[in-house]
N, C-alpha and C positions, 0 to 999 in steps of 0.2 A: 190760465186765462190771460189773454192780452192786457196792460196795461191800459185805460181807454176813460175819457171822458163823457160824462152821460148828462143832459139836459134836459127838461121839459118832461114832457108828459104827451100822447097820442101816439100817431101815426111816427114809424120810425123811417129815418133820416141816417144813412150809416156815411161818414167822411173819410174816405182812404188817401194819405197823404203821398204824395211824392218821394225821388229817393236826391238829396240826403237827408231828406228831412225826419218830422215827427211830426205829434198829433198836434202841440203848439202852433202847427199852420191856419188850424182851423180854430183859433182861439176868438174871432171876430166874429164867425158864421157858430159858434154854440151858442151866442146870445141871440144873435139877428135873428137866425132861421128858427128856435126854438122857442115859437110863438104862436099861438093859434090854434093850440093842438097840436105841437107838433115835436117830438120826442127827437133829438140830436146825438148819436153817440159817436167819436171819434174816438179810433183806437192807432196805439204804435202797432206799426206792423213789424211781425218778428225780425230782430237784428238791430229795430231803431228806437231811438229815444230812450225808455225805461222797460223797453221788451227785450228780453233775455237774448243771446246770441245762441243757438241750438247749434250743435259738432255738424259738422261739416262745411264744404267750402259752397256749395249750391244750393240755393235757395231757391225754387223754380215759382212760378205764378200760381200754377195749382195750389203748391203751396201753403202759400200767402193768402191765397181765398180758404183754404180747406183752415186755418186760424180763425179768419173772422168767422168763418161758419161757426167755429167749435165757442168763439167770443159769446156770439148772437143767441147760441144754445143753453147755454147760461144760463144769458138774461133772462131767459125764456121769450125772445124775440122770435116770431114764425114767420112774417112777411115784412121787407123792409123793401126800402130805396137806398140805392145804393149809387154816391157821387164819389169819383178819383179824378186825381191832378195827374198827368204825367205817369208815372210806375201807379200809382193808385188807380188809373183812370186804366191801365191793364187788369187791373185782380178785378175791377170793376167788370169790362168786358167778362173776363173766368166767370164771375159769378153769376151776369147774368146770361151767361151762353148754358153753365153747369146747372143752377137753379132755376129756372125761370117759374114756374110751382112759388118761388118764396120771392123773388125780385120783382117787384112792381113796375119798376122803373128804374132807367138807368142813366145818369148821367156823366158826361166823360166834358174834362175840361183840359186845354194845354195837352193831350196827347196824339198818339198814333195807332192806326191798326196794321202798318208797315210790314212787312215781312223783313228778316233778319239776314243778311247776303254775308257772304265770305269777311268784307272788310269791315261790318260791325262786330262780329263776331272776336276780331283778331285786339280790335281796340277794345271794346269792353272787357274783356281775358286780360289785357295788358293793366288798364285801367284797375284790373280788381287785385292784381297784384302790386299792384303801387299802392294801393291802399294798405295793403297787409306789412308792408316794408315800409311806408313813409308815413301812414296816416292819412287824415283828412284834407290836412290845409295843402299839396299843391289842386286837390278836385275845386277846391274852395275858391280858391285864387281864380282856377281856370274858371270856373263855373258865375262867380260873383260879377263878371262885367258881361255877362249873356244875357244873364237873367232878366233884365227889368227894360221896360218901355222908358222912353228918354224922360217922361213923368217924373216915375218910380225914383230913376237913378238921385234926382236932386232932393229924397227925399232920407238923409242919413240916419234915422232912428229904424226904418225899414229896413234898409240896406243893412246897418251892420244887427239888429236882428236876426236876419236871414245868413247875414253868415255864422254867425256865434250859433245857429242852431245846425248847420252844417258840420261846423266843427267837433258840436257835442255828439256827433254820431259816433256808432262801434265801427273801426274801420272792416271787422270781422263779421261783422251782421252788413253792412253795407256791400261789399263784396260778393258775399255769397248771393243777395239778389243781385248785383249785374251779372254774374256768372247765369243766373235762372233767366234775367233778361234775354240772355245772349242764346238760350233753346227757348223760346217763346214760339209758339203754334203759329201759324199766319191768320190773324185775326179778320184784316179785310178780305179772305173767303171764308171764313164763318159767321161774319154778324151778319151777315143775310138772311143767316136764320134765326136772329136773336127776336125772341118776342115779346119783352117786355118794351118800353115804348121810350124813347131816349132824347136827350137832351144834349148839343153839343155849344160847347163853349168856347171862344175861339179868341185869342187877341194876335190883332194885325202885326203886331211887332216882337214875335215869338220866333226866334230862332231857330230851338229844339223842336216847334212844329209847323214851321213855315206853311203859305198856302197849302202848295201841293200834298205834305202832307195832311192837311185839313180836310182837304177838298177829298182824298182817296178813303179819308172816314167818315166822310159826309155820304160817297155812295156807296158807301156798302152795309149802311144802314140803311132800315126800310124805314123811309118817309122820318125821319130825325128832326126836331123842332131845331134849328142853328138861332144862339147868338154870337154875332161877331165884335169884337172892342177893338176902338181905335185904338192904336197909340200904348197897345197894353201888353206887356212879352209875356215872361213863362207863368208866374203867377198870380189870376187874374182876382182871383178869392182878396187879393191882399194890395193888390194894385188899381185896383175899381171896385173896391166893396163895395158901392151902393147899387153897381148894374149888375153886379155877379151876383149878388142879395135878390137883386128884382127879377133877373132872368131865372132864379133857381126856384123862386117864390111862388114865379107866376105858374111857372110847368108844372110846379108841385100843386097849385090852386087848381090846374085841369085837369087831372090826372081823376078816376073812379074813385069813389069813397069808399075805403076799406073798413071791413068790420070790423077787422081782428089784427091788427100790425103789432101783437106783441105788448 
């Protein structure tokens, strides 16, 4: 069973973190959002934080859902909602394309439903072997001045948080999902058909998902509630708490009343 954090009580809430991260991202929204009725569980996903590294070099997205599934099993969890960052906001997408019977809702924050072309393929492979030989800290380095909205950046308890949680990653568990990255299904032709009812989250100063790619996951969801953040890059959870709190609060407020969410 996943390593994973659990909050609250009702309707469940599942937080799938980004890579290189762990569940410590969502350590602001187990308080905020786990109110009301409302049941929070954020789990490491296999490879990261205090979730074991499993043999082999490939880590695919199936994956990584087919864990939380087996997490959520457990708990005896039968219908959730399900929010990812970035690499989470993919297992997201798998689960609710794979489940939709158990996914109520889905929301995807900071990602892409992009299709994967020759020259990401070649860097995220390069990438996963730099980790395996060098470790964390040159992804860290590189990745640490992308990350944050011009906010963010002047805020140093965030920043170097965020990197010390990069660092603590397996570089062998990290790895083997960008290698799972790098065969990812093209999700902007199949969330057309996704039908649980979605939430997209967006800041205007995200590198890793610039408009266009915002914009190419905005249609190819059917009718997707968008909120957009100024001024806010890859991490919106941790860089606008109180809109990403409100935006995620308010969707969850509209959403049908479930009888049974485990």
């Amino acid at each position: 069973m996943l390593p994973h954090d659990d909050h609250g009580d009702g309707d469940v809430l599942v937080l799938l973190h980004g890579h290189p991260f762990d569940r410590r991202m969502w350590a602001p929204q187990l308080t905020s959002l786990s109110t009301g009725g409302r049941r929070v569980i954020a789990p490491d996903l296999p490879g990261y934080g205090q979730a074991p590294v499993a043999p082999g070099t490939v880590r695919t997205l199936p994956e990584l859902a087919a864990a939380v599934v087996e997490l959520l099993d457990a708990l005896e969890v039968e219908r959730f909602v399900v929010a990812g960052l970035s690499m989470g906001g993919l297992v997201a997408m798998e689960l609710g394309l794979a489940a939709p019977d158990r996914v109520t809702a889905v929301i995807l924050a900071a990602t892409t439903a992009a299709g994967v072309d020759a020259a990401e393929v070649r860097q995220r492979e390069a990438r996963a072997n730099q980790l395996e030989t060098e470790g964390l800290l040159p992804l860290a380095l590189d990745m640490a001045g992308k990350l944050f909205g011009p906010a963010a950046r002047r805020e140093p308890d965030l920043v170097s948080g965020i990197v010390a949680m990069m660092l603590h990653a397996p570089p062998e568990g990290a790895a083997a999902a960008l290698r799972g990255r790098a065969r990812r299904p093209p999700y902007a032709q199949l969330l057309p058909s996704l039908r649980p009812p979605a939430l997209v989250i967006a800041g205007d100063a995200d590198p890793f998902a610039p408009e266009p790619v915002v914009a190419e996951l905005i249609d190819a969801l059917p009718d997707p509630v968008v909120v957009r953040l100024p001024g806010v890059g890859h991490l919106p959870n941790l860089e606008s708490r109180a809109a990403f709190d409100a935006a995620v609060a308010t969707f969850l407020d509209r959403l049908p009343v479930e009888s049974d969410c485990g």
